[in-house]
Each structure stands twice: as structure tokens, then as C-alpha cells.
C-alpha positions in Angstrom: 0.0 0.0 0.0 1.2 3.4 -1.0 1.9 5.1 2.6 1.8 8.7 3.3 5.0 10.3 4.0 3.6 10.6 7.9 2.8 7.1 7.9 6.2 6.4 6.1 7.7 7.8 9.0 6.1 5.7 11.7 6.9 3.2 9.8 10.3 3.7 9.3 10.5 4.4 13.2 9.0 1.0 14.0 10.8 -0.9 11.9 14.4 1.0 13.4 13.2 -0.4 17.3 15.4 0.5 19.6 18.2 1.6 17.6 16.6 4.8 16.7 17.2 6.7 13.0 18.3 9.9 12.5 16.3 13.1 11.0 18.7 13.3 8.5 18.4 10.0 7.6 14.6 9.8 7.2 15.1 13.0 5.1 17.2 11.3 2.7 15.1 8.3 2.7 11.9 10.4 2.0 13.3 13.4 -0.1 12.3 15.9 2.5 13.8 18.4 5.0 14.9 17.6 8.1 12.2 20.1 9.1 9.6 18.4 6.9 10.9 15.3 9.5 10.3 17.3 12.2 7.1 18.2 11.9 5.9 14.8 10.8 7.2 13.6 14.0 5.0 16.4 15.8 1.9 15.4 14.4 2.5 11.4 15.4 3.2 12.8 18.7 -0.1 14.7 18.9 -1.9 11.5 17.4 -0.3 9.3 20.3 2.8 8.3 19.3 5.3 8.0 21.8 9.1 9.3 20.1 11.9 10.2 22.1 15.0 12.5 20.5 18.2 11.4 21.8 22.2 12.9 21.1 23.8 10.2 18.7 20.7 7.9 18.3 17.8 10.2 16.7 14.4 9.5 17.0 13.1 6.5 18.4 9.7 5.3 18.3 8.6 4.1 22.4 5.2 3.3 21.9 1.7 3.9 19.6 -1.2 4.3 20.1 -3.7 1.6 19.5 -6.1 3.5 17.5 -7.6 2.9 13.7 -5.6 5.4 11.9 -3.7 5.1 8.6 -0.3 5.9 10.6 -0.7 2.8 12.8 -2.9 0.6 9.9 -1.4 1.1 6.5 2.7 -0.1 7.4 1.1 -3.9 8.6 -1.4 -4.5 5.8 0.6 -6.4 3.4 -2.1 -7.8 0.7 -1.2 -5.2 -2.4 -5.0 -5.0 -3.5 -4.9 -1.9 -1.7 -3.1 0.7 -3.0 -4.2 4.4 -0.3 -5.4 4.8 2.6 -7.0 7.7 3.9 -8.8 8.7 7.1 -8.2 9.8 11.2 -9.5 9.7 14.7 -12.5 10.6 13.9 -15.3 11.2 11.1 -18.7 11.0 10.4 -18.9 7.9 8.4 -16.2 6.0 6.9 -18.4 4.7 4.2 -19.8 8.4 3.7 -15.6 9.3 3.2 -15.2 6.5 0.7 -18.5 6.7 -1.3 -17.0 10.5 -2.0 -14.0 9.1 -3.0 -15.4 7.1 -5.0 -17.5 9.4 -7.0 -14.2 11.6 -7.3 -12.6 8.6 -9.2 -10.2 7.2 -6.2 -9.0 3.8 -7.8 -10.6 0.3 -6.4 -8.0 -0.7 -3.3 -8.7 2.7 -1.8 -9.5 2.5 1.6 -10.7 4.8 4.2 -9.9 3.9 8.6 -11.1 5.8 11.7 -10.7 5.3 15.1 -14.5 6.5 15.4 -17.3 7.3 13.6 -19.9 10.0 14.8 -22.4 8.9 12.3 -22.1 5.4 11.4 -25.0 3.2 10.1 -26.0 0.0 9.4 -28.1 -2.1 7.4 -31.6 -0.1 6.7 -29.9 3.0 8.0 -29.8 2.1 11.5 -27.5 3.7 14.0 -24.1 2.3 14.5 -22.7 3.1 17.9 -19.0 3.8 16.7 -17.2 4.6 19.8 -13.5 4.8 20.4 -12.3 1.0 20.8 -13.5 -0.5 17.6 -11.8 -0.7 13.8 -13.6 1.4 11.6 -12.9 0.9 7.5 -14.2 1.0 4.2 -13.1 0.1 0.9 -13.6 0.9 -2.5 -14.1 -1.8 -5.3 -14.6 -1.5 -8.8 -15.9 -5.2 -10.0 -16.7 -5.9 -13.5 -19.9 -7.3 -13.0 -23.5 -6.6 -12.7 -25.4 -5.2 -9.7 -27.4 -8.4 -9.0 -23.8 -10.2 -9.2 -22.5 -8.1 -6.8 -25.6 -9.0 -3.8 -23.2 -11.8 -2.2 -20.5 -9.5 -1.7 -21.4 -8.7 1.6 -21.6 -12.4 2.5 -17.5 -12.5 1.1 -16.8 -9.1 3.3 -18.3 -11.1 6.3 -16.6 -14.1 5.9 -13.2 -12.3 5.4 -14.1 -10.3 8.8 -14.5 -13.9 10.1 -11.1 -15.0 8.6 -9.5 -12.3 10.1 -10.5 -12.9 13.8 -9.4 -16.1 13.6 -6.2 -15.6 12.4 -6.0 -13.4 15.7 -7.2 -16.3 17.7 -10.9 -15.2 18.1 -13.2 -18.1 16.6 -15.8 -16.1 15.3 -19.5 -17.0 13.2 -21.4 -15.8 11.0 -25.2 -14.7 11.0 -26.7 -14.5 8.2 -26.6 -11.9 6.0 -23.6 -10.1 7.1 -23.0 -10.2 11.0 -20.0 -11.8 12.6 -21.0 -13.4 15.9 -19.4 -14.8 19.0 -20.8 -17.8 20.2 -24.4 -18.8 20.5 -26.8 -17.3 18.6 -29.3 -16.8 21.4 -26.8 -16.1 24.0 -23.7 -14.4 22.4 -22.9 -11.2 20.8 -21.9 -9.3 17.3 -18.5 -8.6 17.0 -18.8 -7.3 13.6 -20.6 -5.7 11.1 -20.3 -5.0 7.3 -22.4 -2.2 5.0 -22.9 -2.7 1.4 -22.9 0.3 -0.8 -22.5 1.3 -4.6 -23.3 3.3 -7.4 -24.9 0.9 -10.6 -26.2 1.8 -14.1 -29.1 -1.2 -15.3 -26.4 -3.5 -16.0 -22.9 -2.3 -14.8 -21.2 -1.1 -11.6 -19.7 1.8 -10.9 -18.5 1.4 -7.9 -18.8 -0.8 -4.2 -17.9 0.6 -1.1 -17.4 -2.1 1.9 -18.0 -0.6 4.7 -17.0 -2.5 8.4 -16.9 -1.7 12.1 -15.0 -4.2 14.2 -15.8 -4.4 18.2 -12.2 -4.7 19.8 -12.6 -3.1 23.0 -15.4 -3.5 25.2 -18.4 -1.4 24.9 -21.6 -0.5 26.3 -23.7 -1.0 23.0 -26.6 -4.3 23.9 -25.4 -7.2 22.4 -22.7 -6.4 21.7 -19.2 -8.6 22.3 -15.5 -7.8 21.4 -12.4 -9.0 20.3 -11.0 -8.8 23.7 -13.3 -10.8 25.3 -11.5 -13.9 23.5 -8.3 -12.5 23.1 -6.6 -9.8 25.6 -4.8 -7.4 24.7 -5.6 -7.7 21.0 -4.6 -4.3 19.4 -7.0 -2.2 17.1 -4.0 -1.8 14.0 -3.4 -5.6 14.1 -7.2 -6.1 13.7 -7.5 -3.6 11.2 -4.6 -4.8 9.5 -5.4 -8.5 9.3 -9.4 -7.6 8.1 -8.2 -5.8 4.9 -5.7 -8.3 4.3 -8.7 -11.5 4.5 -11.1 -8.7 2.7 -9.1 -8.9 -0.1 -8.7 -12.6 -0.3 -12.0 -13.2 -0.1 -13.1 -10.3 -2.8 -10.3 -11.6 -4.9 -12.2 -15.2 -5.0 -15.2 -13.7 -5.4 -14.6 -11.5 -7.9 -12.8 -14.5 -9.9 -14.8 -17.0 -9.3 -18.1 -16.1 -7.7 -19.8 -17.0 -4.1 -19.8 -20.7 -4.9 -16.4 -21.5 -4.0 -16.7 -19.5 -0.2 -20.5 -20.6 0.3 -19.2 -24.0 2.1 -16.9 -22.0 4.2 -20.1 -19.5 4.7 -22.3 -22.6 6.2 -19.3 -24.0 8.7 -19.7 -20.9 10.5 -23.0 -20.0 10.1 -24.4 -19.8 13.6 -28.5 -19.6 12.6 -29.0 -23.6 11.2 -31.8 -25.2 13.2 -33.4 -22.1 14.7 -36.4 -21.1 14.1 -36.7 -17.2 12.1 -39.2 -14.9 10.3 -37.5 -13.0 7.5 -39.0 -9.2 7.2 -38.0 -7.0 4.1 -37.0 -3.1 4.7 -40.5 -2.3 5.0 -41.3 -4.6 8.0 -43.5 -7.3 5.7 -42.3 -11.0 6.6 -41.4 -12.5 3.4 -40.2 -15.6 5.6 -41.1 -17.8 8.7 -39.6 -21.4 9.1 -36.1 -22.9 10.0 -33.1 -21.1 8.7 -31.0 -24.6 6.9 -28.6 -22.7 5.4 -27.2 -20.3 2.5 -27.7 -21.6 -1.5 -24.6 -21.1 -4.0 -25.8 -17.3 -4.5 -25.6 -16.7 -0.6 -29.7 -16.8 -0.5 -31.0 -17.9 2.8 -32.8 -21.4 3.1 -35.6 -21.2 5.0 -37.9 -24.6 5.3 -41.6 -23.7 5.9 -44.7 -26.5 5.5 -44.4 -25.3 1.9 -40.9 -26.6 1.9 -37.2 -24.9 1.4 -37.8 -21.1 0.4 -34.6 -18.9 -1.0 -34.7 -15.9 0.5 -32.2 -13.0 -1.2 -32.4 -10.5 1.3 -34.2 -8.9 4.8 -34.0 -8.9 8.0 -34.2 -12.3 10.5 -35.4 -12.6 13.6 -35.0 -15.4 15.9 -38.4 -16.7 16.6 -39.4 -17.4 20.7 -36.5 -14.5 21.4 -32.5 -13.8 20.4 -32.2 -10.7 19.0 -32.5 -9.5 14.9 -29.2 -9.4 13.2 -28.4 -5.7 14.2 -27.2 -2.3 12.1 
């Protein structure tokens, strides 16, 4: 990923440890001043970083802070699908930043990271509490297909959310569409979330946006659960990090190859076979009421009523006799 020369910097500073660099020497690594240098290192101070200035040694990097920022993100993702990465502490909506990006002609790999969000959303515009604690990103995609082929995409973004816990050592599920879940369906919580967004003529795209929140620190949000619950300690860059880097595995499948291929992977961690749901479009209307079985090779829904199995596309589920719907 191309890094900014600020993030260039912490990066350099990381990778030097304990040995320190010198201003001069990140000058004539970056083709800047020694000022420039200087005043880079200023504004990773005032974002959290931790850099002493010692005789002999230069700067040296003692700590960062474990926020969702491109200066802490963008040096650990490795997967080269994305290409810039943009963003802060805080904004109103990551996908809000990316969507403009979009429209602005930012290339696909584009990708936008926030420590919080003061107006995040979810699915059917609901409220997503966005606090400090969490990994905040959005991507933008430019798949050649058409808008119906891109509806299982944010099955894919889920499952690579999934992948990317686990890789950190949180075993995580999926509920259907797009939630990522820890433990029982009835009795755990959502880790994760993922919004879907793009900009379509009748039969091409123009663009996706991928938007996804990630609970790492414990919050106050109901029903909610966090990283940290399975893993302490677990740090909001590493999560960050490792979720772009499975997001583009999975979208680089899908865009190859289709949903097929992931849909088994989809079903081993789907948390909602057996339980009884009703399935209720954006308007309220149940359009579904039996036991969820599973997902088809388009990343439909199978719901078995006494009319038999019914594919359901999209909506909302519910767990029937109480649980809790799938959330923003």
C-alpha cells in the first residue's frame, strides 16, 4: 500500500526499534527536509505516538497508540489489492468518506480507517454506535460485473471479517446476512458488522464501497461482544490490518470466481441452522417464517416452511421465541 509520508515515518521508526534513525536519515530516505521530518514527527506525537530525541541515536519510536488510523494501519497491511489509505481519529462515516471518493474517481484498493465514527450506520440505516475502541474501514471496489452479481458481496466481506478474527485467535460466526458473531446465537454477541454500498447503471457497476466496524474493546452497545473478550490485549491496528488483508482474499475469489467456491466456508460458520426465524424486508413485511438450513450457492437464505425450502435474497431475520434481529 502506498503510505503517506507521515505514515512512512512511523513506519520507518518502527521498523528502526530501539536503535533509533536519525532526522537526516529519514530526510534522505523520503526526499524531505529535516524540518519536513520534524514536523511529521510532531503530528505522530499529537496523534499518540510516543518518540523520544536522543544525542547520537535520533528519533526513536517508544510506543503507539492503539487506534484505527492510517499511521498505525497502513505499514502492517501487506495484501497489495490496496493501493491508499485515507482517514483519522474521527469522522462521520467512513463509508460516507469512501462513497465521496469514490465518485471523485479514487481507484478500487482505496481505503478509508477511523478510530471512530460519529455517524455510522448499518443495514436499513440504522445507528451504528461507533465509539473509540472499535476498527472502523471502508473500501472501495470497482468489480466488472453486474449489480445483482455483486448482492453476495457482503456475504464474502463477512466471511473475510470472520477470517481475520481467527487468524488473531478469536473463533468467530457468521449470521446470516452479514454479521459476525461470538458464540451462541441466542446467547452471544456481534463482533462485527459490514455495509454494502454502490453506485450501478441497469447492468454495470460503478462502484462498491465495503464498509465495516469491528468491536475490539469492550463497549456499552446491547449485544454487543468484542475482540477482547477472546483475546486480551488484541490491538485495534493488528485487527485492522489482518481484516483488509482476508477482505481482499475473499473479494479476490469472489470476484474470480463467484460466491460458490466460499458458500461451504459461509455454512461451517453460520451460527442460525436449526433455529427457528421470520425474514422481514426493509418495510417490515415477513417475506419468511420457518427454520433457517442454510445459505444456497448465491448466498440466499434457506428457509424450510410447511411449503418446503424457500430462497430468500435479502431482509431482516429474527430469531423466533426470542434472540435478538441481526443488528445495524
Amino acid at each position: 500500500m502506498e503510505l503517506t509520508t507521515r505514515a512512512a515515518v512511523a513506519a520507518a521508526l518502527a521498523d528502526a526499534g530501539r536503535q533509533g534513525v536519525s532526522g537526516e536519515a529519514l530526510a534522505r530516505e523520503f526526499g524531505v527536509s529535516r524540518v519536513a521530518v520534524g514536523k511529521h514527527v510532531a503530528a505522530l506525537r499529537e496523534l499518540g505516538f510516543a518518540i523520544h530525541a536522543e544525542p547520537r541515536v535520533g528519533y526513536r519510536i517508544v510506543s503507539a497508540p492503539d487506534l484505527c488510523i492510517p499511521e498505525t494501519v497502513t505499514p502492517l497491511v501487506r495484501d497489495p489489492l490496496w493501493v491508499r489509505c485515507e482517514g483519522g481519529a474521527e469522522t462521520g462515516s467512513t463509508n460516507d468518506d469512501a462513497k465521496r471518493l469514490a465518485r471523485a474517481g479514487a481507484p478500487a484498493g482505496t481505503v478509508v480507517v477511523a478510530a471512530r465514527q460519529t455517524g455510522g450506520r448499518g443495514r436499513f440505516g440504522r445507528v451504528w454506535s461507533s465509539p473509540e475502541g472499535g476498527a472502523y474501514l471502508s473500501a472501495v471496489l470497482r468489480p466488472a460485473t453486474s449489480p445483482t452479481g455483486v448482492a453476495p458481496l457482503s456475504l464474502v466481506a463477512a466471511l473475510g471479517v470472520a477470517r481475520a478474527l481467527g487468524r488473531l485467535g478469536c473463533d468467530a460466526g457468521l449470521k446470516w446476512p452479514n454479521d459476525v458473531w461470538l458464540g451462541d446465537v441466542r446467547t452471544g454477541g456481534k463482533l462485527a458488522g459490514v455495509l454494502l454500498e454502490m453506485a450501478a447503471e441497469a447492468d454495470t457497476v460503478e462502484w462498491v464501497v465495503i464498509g465495516c466496524g469491528v468491536n475490539v474493546a469492550p463497549s456499552d452497545v446491547p449485544g454487543s461482544a468484542c475482540v477482547r473478550d477472546v483475546v486480551s490485549g488484541a490491538r485495534i491496528p493488528d485487527v485492522a490490518a489482518a481484516v483488509l488483508d482476508e477482505l481482499a482474499a475473499v473479494v479476490r475469489r469472489f470476484v474470480a470466481d463467484g460466491f460458490g467456491p466460499l458458500a461451504e466456508e459461509y455454512r461451517r460458520r453460520g451460527v442460525l441452522w436449526g433455529e427457528p426465524v421470520v425474514v422481514r424486508d426493509a418495510t417490515g413485511a415477513t417475506v419468511a417464517e420457518g427454520t433457517a438450513e442454510s445459505v444456497d450457492e448465491t448466498g440466499a437464505l434457506l428457509v424450510r416452511d410447511t411449503g418446503g425450502v424457500r430462497a430468500v435474497a435479502a431482509g431482516e431475520v429474527t430469531l423466533r421465541g426470542g434472540g435478538r434481529p441481526t443488528g445495524p
